[in-house]
C-alpha positions as CSV (number, residue, x, y, z in Angstrom):
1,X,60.0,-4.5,0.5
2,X,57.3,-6.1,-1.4
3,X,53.9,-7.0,0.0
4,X,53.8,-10.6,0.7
5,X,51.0,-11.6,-1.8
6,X,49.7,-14.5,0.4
7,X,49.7,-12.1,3.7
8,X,46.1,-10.7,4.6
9,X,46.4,-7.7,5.4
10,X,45.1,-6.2,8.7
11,X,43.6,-2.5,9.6
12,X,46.5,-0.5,11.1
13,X,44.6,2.2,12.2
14,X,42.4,2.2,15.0
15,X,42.8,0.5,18.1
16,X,44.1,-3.3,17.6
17,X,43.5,-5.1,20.6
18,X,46.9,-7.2,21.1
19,X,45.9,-9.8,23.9
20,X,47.3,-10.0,27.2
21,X,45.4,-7.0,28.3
22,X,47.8,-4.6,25.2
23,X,46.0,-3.1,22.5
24,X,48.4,-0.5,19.9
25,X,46.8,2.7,19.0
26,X,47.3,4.4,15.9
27,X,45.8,7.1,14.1
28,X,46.1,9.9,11.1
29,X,46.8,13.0,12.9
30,X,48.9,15.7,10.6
31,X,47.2,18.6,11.7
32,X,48.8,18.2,15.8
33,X,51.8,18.3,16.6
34,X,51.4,16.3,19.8
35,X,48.6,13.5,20.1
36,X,47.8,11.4,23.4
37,X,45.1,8.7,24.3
38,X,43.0,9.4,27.3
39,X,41.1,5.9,29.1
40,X,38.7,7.9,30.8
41,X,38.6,4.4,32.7
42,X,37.9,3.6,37.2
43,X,41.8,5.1,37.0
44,X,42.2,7.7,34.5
45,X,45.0,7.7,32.6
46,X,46.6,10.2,29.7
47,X,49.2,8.1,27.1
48,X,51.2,10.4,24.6
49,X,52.3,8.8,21.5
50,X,55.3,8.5,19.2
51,X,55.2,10.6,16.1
52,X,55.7,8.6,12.7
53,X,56.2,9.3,9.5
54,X,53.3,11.5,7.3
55,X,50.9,12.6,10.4
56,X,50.6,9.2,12.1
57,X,50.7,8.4,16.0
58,X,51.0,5.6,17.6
59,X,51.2,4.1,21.3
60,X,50.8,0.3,22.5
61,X,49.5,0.6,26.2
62,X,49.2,-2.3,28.3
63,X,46.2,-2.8,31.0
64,X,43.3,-2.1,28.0
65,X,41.1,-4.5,27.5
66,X,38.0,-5.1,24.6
67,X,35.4,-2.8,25.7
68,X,37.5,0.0,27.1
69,X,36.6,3.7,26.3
70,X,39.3,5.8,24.8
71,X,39.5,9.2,23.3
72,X,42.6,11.1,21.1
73,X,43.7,14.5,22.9
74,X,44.8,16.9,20.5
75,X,47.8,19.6,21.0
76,X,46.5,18.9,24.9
77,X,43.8,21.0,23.5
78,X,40.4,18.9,22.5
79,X,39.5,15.3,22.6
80,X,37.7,13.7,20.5
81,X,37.0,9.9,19.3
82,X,38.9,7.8,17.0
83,X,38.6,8.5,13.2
84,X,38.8,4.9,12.5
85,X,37.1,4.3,15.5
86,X,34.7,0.3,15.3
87,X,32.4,1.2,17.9
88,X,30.8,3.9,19.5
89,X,28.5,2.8,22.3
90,X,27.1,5.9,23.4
91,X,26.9,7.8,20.2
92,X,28.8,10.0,17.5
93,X,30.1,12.5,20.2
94,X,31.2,10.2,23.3
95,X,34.4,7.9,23.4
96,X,35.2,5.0,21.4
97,X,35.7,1.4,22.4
98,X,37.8,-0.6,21.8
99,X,36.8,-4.2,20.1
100,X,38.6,-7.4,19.8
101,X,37.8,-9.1,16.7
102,X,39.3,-12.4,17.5
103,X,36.7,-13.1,20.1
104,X,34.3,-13.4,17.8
105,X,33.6,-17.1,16.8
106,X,32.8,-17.2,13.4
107,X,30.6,-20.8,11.8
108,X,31.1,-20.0,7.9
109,X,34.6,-21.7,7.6
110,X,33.1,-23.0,3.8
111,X,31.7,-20.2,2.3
112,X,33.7,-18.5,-0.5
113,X,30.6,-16.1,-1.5
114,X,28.6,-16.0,-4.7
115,X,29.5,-14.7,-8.0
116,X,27.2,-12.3,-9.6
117,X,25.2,-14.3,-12.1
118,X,23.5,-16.0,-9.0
119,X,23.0,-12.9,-6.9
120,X,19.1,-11.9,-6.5
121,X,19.8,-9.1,-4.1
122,X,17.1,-7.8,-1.2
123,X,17.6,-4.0,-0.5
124,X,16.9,-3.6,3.0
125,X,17.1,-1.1,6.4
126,X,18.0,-2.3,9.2
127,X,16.3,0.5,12.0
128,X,12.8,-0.4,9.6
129,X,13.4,-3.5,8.7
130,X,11.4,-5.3,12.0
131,X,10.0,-3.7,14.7
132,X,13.7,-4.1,17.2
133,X,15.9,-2.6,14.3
134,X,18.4,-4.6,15.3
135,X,21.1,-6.5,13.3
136,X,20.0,-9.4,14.9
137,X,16.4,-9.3,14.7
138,X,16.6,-9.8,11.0
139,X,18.1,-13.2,11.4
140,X,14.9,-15.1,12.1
141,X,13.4,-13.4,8.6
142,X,16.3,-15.0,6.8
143,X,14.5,-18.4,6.1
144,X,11.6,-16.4,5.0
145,X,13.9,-14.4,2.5
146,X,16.2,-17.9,1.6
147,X,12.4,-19.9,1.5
148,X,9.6,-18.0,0.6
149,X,11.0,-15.3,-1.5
150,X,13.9,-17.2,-2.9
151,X,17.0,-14.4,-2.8
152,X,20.2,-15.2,-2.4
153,X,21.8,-12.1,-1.2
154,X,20.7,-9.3,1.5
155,X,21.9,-6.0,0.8
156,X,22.2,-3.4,3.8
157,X,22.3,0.3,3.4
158,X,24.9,2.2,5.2
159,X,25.6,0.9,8.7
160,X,28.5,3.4,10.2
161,X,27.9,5.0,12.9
162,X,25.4,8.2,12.6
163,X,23.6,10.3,15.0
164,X,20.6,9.4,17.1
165,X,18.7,6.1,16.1
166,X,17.1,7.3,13.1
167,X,19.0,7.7,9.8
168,X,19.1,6.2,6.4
169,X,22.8,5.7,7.2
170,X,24.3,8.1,4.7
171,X,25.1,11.2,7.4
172,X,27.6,8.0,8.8
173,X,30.9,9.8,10.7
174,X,32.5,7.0,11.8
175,X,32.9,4.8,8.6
176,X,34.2,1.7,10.9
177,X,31.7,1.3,13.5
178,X,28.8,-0.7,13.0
179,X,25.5,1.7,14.4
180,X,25.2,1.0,17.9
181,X,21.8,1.7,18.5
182,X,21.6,-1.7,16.1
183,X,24.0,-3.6,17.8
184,X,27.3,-2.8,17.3
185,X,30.2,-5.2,15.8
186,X,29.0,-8.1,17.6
187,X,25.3,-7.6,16.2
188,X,26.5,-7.7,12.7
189,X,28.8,-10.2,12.9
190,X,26.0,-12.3,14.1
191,X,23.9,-11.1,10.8
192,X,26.5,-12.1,8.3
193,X,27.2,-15.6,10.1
194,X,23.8,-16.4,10.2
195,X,23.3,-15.0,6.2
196,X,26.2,-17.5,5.2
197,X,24.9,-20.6,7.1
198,X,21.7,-20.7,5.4
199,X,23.9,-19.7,1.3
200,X,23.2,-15.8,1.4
201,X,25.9,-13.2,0.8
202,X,25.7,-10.3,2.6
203,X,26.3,-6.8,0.2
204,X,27.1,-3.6,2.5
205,X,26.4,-0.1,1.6
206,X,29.3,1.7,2.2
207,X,29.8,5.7,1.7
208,X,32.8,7.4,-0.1
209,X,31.6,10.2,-1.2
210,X,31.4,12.2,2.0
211,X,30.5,12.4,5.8
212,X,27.3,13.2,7.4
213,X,27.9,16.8,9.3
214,X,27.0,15.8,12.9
215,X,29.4,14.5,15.0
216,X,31.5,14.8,12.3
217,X,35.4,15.3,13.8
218,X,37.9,14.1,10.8
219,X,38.9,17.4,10.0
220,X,40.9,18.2,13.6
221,X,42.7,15.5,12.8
222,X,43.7,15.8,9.1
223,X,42.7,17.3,5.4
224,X,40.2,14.4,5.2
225,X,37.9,17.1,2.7
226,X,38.4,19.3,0.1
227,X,37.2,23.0,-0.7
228,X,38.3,22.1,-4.4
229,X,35.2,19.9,-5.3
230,X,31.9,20.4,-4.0
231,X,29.3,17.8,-3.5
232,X,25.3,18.6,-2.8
233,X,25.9,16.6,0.7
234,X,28.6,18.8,1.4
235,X,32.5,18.7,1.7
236,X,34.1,16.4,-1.0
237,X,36.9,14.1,0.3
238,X,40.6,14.6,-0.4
239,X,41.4,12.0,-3.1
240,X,44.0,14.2,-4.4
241,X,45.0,17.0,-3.0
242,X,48.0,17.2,-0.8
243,X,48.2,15.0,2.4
244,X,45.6,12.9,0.3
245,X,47.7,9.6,0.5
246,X,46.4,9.4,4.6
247,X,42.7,9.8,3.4
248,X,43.1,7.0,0.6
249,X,45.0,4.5,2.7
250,X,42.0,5.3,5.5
251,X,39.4,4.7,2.9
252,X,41.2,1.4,1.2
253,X,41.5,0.4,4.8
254,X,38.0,1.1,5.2
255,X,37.0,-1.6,2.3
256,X,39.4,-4.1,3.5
257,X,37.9,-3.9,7.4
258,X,34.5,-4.8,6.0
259,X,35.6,-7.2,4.0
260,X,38.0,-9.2,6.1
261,X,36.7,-8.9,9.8
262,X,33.1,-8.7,8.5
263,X,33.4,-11.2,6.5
264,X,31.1,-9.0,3.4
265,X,30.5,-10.5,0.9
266,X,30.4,-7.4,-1.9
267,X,30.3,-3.7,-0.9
268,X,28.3,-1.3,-2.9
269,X,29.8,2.2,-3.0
270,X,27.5,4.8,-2.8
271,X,27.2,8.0,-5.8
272,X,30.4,7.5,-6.7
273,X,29.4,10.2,-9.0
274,X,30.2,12.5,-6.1
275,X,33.8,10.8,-5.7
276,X,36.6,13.5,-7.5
277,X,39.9,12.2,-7.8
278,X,42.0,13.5,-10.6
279,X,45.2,11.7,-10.1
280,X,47.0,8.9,-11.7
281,X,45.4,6.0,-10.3
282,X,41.8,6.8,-9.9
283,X,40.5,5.4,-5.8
284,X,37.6,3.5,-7.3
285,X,40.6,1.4,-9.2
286,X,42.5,1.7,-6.4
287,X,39.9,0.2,-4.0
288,X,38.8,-2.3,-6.7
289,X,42.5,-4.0,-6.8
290,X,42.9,-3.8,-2.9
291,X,39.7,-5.5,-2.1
292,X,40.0,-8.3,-4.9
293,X,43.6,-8.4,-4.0
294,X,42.4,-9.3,-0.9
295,X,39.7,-11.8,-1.4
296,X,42.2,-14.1,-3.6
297,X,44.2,-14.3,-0.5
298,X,41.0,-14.8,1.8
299,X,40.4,-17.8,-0.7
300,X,36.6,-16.5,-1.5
301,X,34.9,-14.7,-3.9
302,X,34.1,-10.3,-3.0
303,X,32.9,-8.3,-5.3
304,X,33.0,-4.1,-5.6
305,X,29.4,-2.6,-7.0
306,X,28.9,0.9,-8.1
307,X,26.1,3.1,-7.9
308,X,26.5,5.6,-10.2
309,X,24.9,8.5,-12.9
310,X,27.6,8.4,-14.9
311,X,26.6,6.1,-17.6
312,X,30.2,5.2,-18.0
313,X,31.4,1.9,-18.8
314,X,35.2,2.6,-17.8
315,X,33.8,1.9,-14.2
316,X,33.1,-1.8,-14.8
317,X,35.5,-2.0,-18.0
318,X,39.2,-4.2,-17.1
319,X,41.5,-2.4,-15.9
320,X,43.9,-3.6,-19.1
321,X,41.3,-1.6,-21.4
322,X,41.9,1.5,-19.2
323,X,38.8,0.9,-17.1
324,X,38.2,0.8,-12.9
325,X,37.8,-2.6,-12.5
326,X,35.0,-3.3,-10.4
327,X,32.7,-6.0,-11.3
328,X,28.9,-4.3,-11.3
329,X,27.1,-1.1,-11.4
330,X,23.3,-0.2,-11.0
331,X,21.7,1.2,-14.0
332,X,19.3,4.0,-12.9
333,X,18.3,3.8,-16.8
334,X,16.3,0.6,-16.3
335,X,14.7,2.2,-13.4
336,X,13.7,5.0,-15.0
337,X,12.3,3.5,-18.2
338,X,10.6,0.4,-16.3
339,X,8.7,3.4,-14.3
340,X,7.5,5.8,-17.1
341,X,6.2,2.2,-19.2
342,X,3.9,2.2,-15.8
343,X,3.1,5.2,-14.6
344,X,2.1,8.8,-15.9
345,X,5.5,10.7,-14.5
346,X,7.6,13.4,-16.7
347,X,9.2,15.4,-13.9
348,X,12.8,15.8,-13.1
349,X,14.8,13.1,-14.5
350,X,12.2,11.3,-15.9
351,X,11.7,14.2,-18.1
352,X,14.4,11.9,-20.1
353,X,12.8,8.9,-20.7
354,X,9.5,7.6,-23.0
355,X,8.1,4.3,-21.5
356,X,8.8,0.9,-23.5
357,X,11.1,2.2,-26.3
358,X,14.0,3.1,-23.7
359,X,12.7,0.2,-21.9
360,X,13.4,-2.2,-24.8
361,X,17.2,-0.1,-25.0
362,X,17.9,-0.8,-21.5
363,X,16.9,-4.5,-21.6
364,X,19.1,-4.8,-24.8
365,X,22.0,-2.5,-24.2
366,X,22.4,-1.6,-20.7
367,X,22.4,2.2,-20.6
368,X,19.5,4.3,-22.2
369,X,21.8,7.9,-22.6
370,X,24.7,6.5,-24.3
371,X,26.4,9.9,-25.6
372,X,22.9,11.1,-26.8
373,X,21.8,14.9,-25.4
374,X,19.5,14.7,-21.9
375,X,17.1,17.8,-21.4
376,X,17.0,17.2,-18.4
377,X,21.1,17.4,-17.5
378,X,21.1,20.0,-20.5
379,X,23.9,18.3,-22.1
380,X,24.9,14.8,-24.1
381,X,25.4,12.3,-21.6
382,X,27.2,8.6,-20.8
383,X,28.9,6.0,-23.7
384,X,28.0,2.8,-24.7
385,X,27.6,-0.1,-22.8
386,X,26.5,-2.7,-25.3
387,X,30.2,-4.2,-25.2
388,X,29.8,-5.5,-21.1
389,X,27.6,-8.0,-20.3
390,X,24.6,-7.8,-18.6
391,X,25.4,-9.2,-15.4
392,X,28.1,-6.6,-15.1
393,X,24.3,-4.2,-14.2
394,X,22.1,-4.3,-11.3
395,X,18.3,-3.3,-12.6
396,X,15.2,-2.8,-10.1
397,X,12.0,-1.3,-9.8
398,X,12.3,0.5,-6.7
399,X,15.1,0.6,-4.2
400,X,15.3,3.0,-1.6
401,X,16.3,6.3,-3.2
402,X,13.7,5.8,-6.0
403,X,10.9,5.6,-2.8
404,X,12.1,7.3,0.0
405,X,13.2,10.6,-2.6
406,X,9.5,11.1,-3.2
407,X,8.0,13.9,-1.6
408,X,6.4,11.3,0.6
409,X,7.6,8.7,-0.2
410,X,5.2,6.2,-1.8
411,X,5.9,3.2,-3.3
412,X,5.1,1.8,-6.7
413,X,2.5,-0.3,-5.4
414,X,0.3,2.6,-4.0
415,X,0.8,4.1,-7.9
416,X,0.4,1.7,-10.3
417,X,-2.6,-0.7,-10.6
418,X,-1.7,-4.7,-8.8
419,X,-1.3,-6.4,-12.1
420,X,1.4,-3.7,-13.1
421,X,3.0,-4.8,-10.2
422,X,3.1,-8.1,-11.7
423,X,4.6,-6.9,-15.0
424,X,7.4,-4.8,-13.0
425,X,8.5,-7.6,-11.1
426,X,9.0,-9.8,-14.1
427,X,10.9,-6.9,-16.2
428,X,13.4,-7.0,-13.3
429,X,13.8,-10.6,-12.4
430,X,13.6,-12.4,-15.4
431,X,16.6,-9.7,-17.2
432,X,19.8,-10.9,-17.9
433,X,21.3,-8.0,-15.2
434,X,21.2,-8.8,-11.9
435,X,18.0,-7.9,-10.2
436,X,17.2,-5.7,-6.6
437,X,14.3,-5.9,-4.9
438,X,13.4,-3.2,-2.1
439,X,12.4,-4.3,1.0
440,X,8.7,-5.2,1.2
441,X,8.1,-4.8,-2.6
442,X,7.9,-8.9,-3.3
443,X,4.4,-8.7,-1.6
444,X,3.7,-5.1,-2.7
445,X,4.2,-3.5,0.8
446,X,2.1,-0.4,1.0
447,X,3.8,1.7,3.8
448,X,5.7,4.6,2.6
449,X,9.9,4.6,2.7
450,X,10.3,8.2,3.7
451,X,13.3,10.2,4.3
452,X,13.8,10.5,8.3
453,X,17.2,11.7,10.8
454,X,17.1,12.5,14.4
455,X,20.1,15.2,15.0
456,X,20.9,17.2,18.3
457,X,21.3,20.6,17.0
458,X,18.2,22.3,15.7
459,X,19.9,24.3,13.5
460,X,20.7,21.5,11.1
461,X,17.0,19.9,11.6
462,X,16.0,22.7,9.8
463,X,18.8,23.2,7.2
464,X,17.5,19.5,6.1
465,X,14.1,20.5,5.9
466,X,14.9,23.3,3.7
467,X,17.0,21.0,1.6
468,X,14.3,19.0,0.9
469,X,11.6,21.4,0.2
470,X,14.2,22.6,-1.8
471,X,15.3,19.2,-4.0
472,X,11.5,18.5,-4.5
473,X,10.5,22.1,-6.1
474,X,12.3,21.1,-9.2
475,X,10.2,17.7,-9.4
476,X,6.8,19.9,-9.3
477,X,5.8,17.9,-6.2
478,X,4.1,20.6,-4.0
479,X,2.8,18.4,-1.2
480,X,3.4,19.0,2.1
481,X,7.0,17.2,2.8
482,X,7.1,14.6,6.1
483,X,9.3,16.4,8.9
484,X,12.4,14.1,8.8
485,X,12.8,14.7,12.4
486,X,9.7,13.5,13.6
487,X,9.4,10.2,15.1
488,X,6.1,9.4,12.8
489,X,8.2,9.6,10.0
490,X,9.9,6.6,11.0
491,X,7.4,4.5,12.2
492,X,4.9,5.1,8.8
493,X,8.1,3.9,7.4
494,X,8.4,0.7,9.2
495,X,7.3,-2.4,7.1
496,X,3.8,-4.4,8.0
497,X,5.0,-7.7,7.1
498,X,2.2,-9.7,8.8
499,X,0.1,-8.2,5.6
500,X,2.5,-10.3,3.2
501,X,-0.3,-13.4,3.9
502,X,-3.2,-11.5,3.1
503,X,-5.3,-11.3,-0.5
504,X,-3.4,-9.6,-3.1
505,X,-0.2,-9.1,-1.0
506,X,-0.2,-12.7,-1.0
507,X,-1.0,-13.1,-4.6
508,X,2.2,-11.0,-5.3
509,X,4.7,-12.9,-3.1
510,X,3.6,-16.0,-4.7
511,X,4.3,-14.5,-8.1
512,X,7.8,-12.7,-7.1
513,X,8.5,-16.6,-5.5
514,X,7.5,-18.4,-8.8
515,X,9.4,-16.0,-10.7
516,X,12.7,-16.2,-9.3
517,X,12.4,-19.5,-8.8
518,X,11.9,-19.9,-12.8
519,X,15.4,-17.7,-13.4
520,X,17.1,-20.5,-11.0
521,X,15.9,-23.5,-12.8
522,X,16.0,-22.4,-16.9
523,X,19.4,-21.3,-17.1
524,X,18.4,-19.2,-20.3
525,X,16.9,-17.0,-18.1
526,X,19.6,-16.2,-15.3
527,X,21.7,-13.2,-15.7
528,X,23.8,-13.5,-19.1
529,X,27.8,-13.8,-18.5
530,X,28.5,-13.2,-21.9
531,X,27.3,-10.7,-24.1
532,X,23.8,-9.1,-25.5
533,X,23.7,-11.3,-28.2
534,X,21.9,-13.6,-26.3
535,X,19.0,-12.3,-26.1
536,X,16.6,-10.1,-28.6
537,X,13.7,-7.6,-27.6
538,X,11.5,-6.4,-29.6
539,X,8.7,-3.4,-29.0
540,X,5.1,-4.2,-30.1
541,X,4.4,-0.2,-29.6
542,X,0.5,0.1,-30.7
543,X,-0.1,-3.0,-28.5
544,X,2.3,-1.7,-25.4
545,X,4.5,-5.2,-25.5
546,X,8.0,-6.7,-25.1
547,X,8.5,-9.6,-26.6
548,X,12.0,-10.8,-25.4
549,X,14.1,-13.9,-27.0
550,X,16.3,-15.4,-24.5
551,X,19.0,-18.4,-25.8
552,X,21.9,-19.7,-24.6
553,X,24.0,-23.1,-26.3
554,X,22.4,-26.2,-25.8
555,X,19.5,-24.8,-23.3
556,X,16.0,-24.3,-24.0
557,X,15.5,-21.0,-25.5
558,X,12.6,-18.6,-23.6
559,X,10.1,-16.0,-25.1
560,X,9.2,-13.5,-22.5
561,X,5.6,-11.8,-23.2
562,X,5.8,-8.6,-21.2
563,X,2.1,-6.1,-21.4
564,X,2.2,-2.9,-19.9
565,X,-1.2,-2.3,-21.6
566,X,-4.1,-2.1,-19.2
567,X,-5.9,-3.5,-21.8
568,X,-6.2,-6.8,-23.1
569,X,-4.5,-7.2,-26.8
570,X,-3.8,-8.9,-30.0
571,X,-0.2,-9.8,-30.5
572,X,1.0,-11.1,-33.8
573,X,4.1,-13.0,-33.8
574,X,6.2,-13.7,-36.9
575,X,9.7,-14.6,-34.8
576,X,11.3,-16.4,-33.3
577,X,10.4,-19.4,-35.2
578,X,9.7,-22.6,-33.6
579,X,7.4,-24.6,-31.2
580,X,6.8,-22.6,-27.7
581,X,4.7,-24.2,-24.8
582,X,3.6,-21.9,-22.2
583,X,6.1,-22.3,-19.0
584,X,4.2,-19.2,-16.9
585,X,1.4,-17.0,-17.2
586,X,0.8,-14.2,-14.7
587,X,-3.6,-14.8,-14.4
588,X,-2.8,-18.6,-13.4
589,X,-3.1,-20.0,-10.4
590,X,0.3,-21.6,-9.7
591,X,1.6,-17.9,-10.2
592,X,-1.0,-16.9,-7.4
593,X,-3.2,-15.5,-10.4
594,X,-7.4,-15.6,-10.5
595,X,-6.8,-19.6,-12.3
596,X,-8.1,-17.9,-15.7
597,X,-5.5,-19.5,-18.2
598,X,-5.8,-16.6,-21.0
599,X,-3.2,-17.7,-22.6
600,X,-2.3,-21.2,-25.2
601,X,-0.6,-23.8,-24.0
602,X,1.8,-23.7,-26.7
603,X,1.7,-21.7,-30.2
604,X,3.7,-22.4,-33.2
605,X,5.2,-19.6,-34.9
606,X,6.1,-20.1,-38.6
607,X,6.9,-17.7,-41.8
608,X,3.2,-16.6,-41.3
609,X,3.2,-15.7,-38.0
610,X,1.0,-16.8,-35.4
611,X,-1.5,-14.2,-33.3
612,X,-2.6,-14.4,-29.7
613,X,-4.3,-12.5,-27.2
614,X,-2.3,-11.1,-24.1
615,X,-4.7,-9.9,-21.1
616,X,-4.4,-6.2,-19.3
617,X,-0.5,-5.9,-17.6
618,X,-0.3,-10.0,-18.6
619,X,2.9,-11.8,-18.9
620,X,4.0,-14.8,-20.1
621,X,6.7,-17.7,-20.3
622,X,7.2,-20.0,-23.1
623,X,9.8,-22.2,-23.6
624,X,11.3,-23.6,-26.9
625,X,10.5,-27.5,-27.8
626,X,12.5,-28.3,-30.6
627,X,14.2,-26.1,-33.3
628,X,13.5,-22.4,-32.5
C-alpha cells in the first residue's frame, strides 16, 4: 500500500512512549538471533521481543513511563543502549531513556521557516558558546543575535550524544539524542521554541558520514559500517552494501526525527564528501526527498544544506536534471580565496588559490576549481557551477573548521590587520550566496576555537593527538599542538563576549550590524534567486580592488568598492555608467568608523571614466540614482 501523502510520518525505531504508562520498542538487530529489553528499574524486569521481518525487534511493555532507563540484551549475551536511542542521561556507555515527545508544549504554532534568500546564518557551539554550555543558556543571547547583530538563523554544530562534556560534536554515537551534559531533548526543544518566537530558524549539524569511536555500539547490533570504503575518521557507513536498506531507513529516520519532533528548521549534513553510496538512488537524494516530503506535509518550509569538497553541482542540481536535490551547499572556494586576498598563507589547500583573481571567480561563478587541475589534490577537480544561483551557496570567512583546524587555532582577527576585518565581513555579507558568520567573529572575537574531546580510554587520547600532529605536518605548521584532552583547551576556547562593547570590538559589531542590515533593506543586495547575471565583478589587480555591480528589475542598482590593499589607492572607473551616491563607507562613523568620510558623496561615471581614491582595506556602497 501506498504512503498516505498527507500522513507525517513518525520515528519507528526507538522507544515510542504510547501513554497510559505503554511505550513500543523497536530496534535494527540482524546480527542476534534473540533480542530482549531490560528496565533496570526499583523492579527489574527482562522483556524478549518478537522477531520481524529484515533484523527488526519489537515489544510494547506496559508499566514504562517517560524517563525510564532501558537497555537491549543481545543473544542473552551483552547489553547495550539503544541505537536509535533520544537520550542518554548518564553518558554514551549507560542506559537509555525513554522520552515522551508529546509532553513537550511547543509556542511556534505560526512559523513555517525561512527560505534561503533571507537566511544570514550564525555558526555557533553550544559547550562554548556561554559560560553554562547549555542549550538553554543561549536563549537569553537570542535578542542580542535577532537585535544587535541582525541574523536570522542560528546554526548548531553536531549535538548527538558524544563522550564526556567536551566535543566538537562530530565523535556523536547516538545520532538521536540531544548531548546531555547540554540538556537533553527538553533543553533543545526549549532552544528552537525560543529561536522561532523571536523569527530565527534553527540549522542543525547533523553527521552522516560516520560515528565517533567511543561508546560507539552499532555494530553488535547490525552492518551499520563498511570495510569497502574508508574514511580518514574511520569506518564508512553501509549505504550499499548488503543489509544496507536498515542503515538507510535509520539514517532517513534520523533527518525526519530532527525535523518533525525538533521542529529544525534546515539540517546541514556534514562532509558528505566522506558519504559512499554507489547504488541506484544515491542517500543524499534519498534524504533530500524524505525530508522535503516531509515538510510539505508539516505545512512549513525545511531545507537540506551540504557541506562538501566536491565542487559538484549535481548535489544542489533538480533531481529532473539528474542531480541530488538539496537546496544549498557551502563553498569552501570562497573561503579559501577571501583568505589568501588577506593574508600571506600558501600551505596545504591554499596552495590552490591566488588572492583576488579566484576571489572575483568565486563571487561571479560559485566554485573556483571547476574541472581545472589542483596541485594540491594532484588532479583536475569539480564542474561548473555558473548555471545555479547563488543562493543555492553558503560563503564565509571563518567557520569552525577553517579556525579550530589550525594548529592552534587562531582566528582571522588575531591574523589580519582590524580594517581587513572590515573588508572580510563585507565580501561575505553583502554576496549574492548566503552568508555564515562564526561565533564571535561580528565583533572580531580574539579567543582561539581549538580542537578539544574528553574520552575515557587513554589509548584513544593519544591516537587523537597523533592524528593531529599528524594532519598539521602537511600544513608546515610546526608549533606545539593544544592537548585536546586538556581542560584549558576548552576554556581558551570559550568566547569573551563582554569584550564585544569595548573599542575596536565594538567598532566591528557596529559595522557587521550596519552591513547586514543594508543586505535587508536594498533588495539588490540580498542573496540572488536567479542567476549570475545579476551581478558583474571586476578585478582592479595593481590597485588590489573589487568593484562589484549588483542589479536586479526595477530596484536600485549597487556598486560594491571592496580594497584589500593596505594602502590607500587611485581607482579609475569607466563602468557602470550612471549617477552613484555613496550609501556606506567603512571609515564613517555611522559604520562605527574614525568619522573620516574618504570617500564622495556621489561620482558620476561616464564614457571617460571617473577616478577616486579608496583608503587602506576601505569599502564602499553606492547606490544608482537614475539611469545606470
Amino acid at each position: 500500500m501506498a504512503d498516505d501523502p498527507t500522513q507525517i510520518k513518525q520515528l519507528d525505531l526507538s522507544a515510542r512512549y504510547l501513554g497510559d504508562d505503554s511505550t513500543r520498542f523497536r530496534v535494527w538487530a540482524p546480527r542476534a538471533k534473540d533480542v530482549a529489553v531490560r528496565l533496570p528499574g526499583a523492579v527489574p524486569r527482562l522483556v524478549p521481543m518478537k522477531p520481524q521481518d529484515f533484523g527488526y525487534f519489537e515489544a510494547v511493555v506496559p508499566q514504562v513511563r517517560p524517563g525510564d532507563r532501558y537497555l537491549y540484551r543481545l543473544d542473552d549475551r551483552i547489553e547495550r543502549p539503544d541505537p536509535a536511542s533520544q537520550f542518554q542521561p548518564e553518558g554514551v556507555h549507560a542506559a537509555s531513556a525513554v522520552v515522551d515527545h508529546s509532553s513537550f508544549h511547543w509556542t511556534d504554532r505560526g512559523w513555517r521557516g525561512l527560505p534561503l534568500e533571507e537566511l544570514i546564518i550564525y555558526e555557533l557551539h553550544v559547550g562554548t558558546f556561554t559560560q553554562a554550555g547549555t542549550f538553554e543558556a543561549v536563549i537569553p543571547l537570542l535578542d542580542y543575535l535577532k537585535q544587535e547583530v541582525g541574523i536570522t538563523a542560528i546554526e548548531l554544530m553536531p549535538v548527538a550524544q558524544f563522550p564526556g562534556r567536551r566535543n566538537w560534536g562530530y565523535d556523536g554515537v547516538y545520532p538521536y539524542a540531544p548531548q546531555s551534559s547540554y540538556g537533553g531533548p527538553q533543553g533543545l526543544k526549549r532552544l528552537v521554541d525560543a529561536c522561532h518566537a523571536k523569527g530565527l530558524a534553527v540549522i542543525l549539524d547533523v553527521v552522516y558520514n560516520h560515528l565517533g569511536p567511543e561508546g560507539n555500539y552499532l555494530g553488535e547490533f547490525g552492518p551499520y559500517f563498511t570495510d569497502h570504503y574508508r574514511t580518514p575518521w574511520g569506518s564508512a557507513i553501509n549505504y550499499d552494501g548488503p543489509d544496507s536498506d536498515g542503515v538507510r531507513h535509520y539514517v532517513v529516520s534520523n533527518a525526519l526525527y530532527w525535523t518533525t519532533d525538533f521542529h529544525i528548521d534546515a539540517l546541514r549534513l556534514d562532509a558528505i564528501h566522506g558519504i559512499y553510496d554507489f547504488g541506484a538512488q544515491h542517500i543524499l537524494d534519498e534524504i533530500g526527498a524524505a525530508v522535503h516530503d516531509q515538510a510539505a506535509r508539516l505545512g512549513r518550509r525545511i531545507l537540506v544544506i551540504a557541506e562538501s569538497s566536491l565542487n559538484d553541482v549535481r548535489i544542489i542540481s533538480p533531481r529532473d536534471q539528474g542531480g541530488y536535490g538539496l537546496d544549498a551547499q557551502w563553498n569552501d572556494d570562497f573561503h579559501h580565496a577571501l583568505r589568501t586576498s588577506l593574508v600571506s598563507e600558501r600551505a596545504g589547500y591554499y596552495e590552490d588559490f591566488h588572492g583576488l583573481p579566484d576571489l572575483a571567480t568565486a563571487w561571479q561563478d560559485g566554485f573556483v576549481y571547476a574541472g581545472q587541475y589542483s596541485r594540491f589534490r594532484r588532479r583536475r577537480h569539480g564542474n561548473a557551477s555558473r548555471g545555479r544561483p547563488p543562493v543555492q551557496f553558503v560563503v564565509f570567512a571563518q567557520n569552525h573548521d577553517q579556525i579550530g583546524n589550525r594548529a592552534l587555532g587562531d582566528r582571522l582577527s588575531t591574523l589580519a590587520p582590524f580594517d581587513a576585518l572590515k573588508v572580510a565581513a563585507a565580501s561575505v555579507l553583502l554576496s549574492p550566496s548566503v552568508p555564515l558568520l562564526f561565533m564571535g567573529e561580528e565583533y572580531g572575537e580574539t579567543a582561539p576555537f581549538q580542537y578539544f574531546i574528553e574520552h575515557g580510554d587513554p589509548q584513544l587520547v593519544e591516537a587523537v593527538r597523533r592524528g593531529r600532529r599528524e594532519e598539521f605536518a602537511s600544513f608546515g605548521w610546526r608549533e606545539d599542538l593544544p592537548d585536546p584532552q586538556d581542560v584549558a583547551t576548552f576554556d581558551r576556547s570559550r568566547l569573551r563576549m563582554e569584550t564585544r562593547a569595548q573599542g575596536r570590538q565594538a567598532e566591528l559589531l557596529r559595522w557587521t550590524k550596519t552591513l547586514i542590515d543594508l543586505r535587508k533593506r536594498v533588495p539588490s543586495l540580498g542573496a540572488a534567486v536567479s542567476d549570475r547575471h545579476r551581478h558583474q565583478v571586476r578585478l582592479f589587480a595593481s590597485s588590489q580592488v573589487l568593484a562589484v555591480h549588483r542589479y536586479g528589475e526595477g530596484e536600485r542598482s549597487a556598486l560594491i568598492l571592496l580594497g584589500f590593499s593596505p594602502r590607500p589607492v587611485s581607482l579609475a572607473l569607466h563602468e557602470p555608467a550612471g549617477l552613484w551616491k555613496l550609501f556606506l563607507e567603512s571609515t564613517s562613523a555611522e559604520s562605527g568608523g574614525s568619522g573620516e568620510h574618504r570617500l564622495p558623496a556621489e561620482i558620476r561615471i561616464t564614457a571617460g571614466g571617473a577616478t577616486l581614491s579608496l583608503p587602506a582595506y576601505g569599502v564602499g556602497v553606492f547606490l544608482s540614482e537614475g539611469t545606470s
